[in-house]
C-alpha positions in Angstrom: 0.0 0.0 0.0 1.5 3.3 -0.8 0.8 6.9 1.3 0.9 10.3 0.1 0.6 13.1 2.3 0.7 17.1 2.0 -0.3 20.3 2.8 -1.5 22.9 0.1 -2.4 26.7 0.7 -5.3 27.9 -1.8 -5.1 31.5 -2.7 -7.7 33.7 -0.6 -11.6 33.0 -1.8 -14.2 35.4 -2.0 -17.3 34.4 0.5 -19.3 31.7 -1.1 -18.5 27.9 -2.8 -15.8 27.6 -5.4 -14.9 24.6 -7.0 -11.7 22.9 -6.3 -11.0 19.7 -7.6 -9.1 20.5 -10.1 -6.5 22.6 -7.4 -6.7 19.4 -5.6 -5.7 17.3 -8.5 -2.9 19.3 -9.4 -1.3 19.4 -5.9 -0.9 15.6 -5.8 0.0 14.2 -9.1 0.6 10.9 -7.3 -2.6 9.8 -7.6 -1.9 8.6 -11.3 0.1 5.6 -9.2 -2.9 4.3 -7.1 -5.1 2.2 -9.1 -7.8 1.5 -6.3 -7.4 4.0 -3.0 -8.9 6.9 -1.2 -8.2 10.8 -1.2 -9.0 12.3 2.0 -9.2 16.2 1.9 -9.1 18.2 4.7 -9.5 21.9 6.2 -7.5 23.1 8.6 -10.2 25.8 9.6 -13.4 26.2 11.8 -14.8 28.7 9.4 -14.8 26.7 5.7 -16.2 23.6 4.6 -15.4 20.9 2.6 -18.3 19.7 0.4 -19.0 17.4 -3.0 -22.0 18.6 -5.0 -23.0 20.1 -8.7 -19.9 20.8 -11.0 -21.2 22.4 -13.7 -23.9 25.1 -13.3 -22.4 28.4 -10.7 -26.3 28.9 -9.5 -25.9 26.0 -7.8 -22.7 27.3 -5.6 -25.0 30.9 -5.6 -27.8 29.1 -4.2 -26.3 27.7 -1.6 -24.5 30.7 -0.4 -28.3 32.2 -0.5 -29.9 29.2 1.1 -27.1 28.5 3.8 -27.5 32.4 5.0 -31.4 32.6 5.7 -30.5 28.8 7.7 -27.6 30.5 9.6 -27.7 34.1 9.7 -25.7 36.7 10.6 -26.0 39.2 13.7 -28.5 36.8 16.2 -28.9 38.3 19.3 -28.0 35.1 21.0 -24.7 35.0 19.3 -21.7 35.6 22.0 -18.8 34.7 20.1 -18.7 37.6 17.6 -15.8 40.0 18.2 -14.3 38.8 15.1 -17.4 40.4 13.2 -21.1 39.2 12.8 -20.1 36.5 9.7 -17.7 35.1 12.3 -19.8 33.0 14.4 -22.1 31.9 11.6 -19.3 30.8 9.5 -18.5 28.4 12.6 -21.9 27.0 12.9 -22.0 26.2 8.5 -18.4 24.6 8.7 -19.5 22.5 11.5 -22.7 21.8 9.3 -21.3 21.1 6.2 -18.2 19.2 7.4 -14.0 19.9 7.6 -13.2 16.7 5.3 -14.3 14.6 2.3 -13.7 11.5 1.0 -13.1 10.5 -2.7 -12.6 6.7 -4.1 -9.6 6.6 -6.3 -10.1 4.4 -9.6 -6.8 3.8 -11.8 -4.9 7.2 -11.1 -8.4 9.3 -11.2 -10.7 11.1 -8.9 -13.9 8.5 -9.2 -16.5 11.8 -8.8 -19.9 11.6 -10.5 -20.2 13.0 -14.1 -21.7 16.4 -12.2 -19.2 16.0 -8.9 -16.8 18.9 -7.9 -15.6 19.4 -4.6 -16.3 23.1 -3.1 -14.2 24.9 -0.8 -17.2 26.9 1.4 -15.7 29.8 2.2 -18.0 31.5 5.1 -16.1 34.5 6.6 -16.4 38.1 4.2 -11.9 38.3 4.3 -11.3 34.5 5.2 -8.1 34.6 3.9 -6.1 31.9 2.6 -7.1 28.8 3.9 -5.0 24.8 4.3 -5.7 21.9 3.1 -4.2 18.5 3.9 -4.0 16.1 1.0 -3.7 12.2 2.5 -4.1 9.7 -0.9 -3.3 5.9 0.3 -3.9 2.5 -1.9 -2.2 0.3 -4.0 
């Protein structure tokens, strides 16, 4: 069985869902040498998510930006942990919701995703920043 592990830093994102897999792909051109395996990604962050949905049509990646924000909204008067801003606590509660990681099958050296599967970084603060990934590909 073979292991791969790194870290990545993606560039800063603008609030919202972005796809990624292909960012991810590039960072670990190892996985042409698994033939069966797994690709776990992972945030190191408590305000962005990791998530695998629609890869072809941006409305999708707008709607959930829209639909995540009336679930989880900003400035509750029951927040307390908000002196890093009013998107701050939110951003906590949709990373927790969504999830830090995902898990993708590898099929000879490929990504096995759905025809219409990306993975989206959701980025949930207004100035995130950049954010870390860590890349851990094992199989034979």
């Amino acid at each position: 069985m073979l292991f791969f592990q790194k870290e990545i830093q993606l560039k800063p994102f603008s609030r919202g869902y972005h796809l990624i897999t292909e960012i991810i792909e590039n960072a670990i051109p190892e996985l042409s040498k698994i033939k069966i395996g797994q690709l776990q990604v992972f945030i190191k962050h408590t305000s962005a998510s990791l998530t695998i949905n629609e890869n072809a049509d941006p409305t999708v990646r707008q709607d959930f930006e829209s639909h995540i924000n009336i679930m989880i909204p900003e400035n509750m008067p029951y927040y307390k942990h908000d002196y890093e801003g009013a998107d701050d606590m939110p951003a906590h509660i949709k990373a927790s919701m969504l999830g830090v990681s995902v898990q993708i099958p590898i099929t000879d050296g490929s990504l096995n995703l759905g025809v219409w599967q990306g993975v989206y970084l959701g980025e949930h603060r207004d100035y995130g920043g950049s954010r870390k990934l860590v890349l851990t590909l094992f199989g034979n």
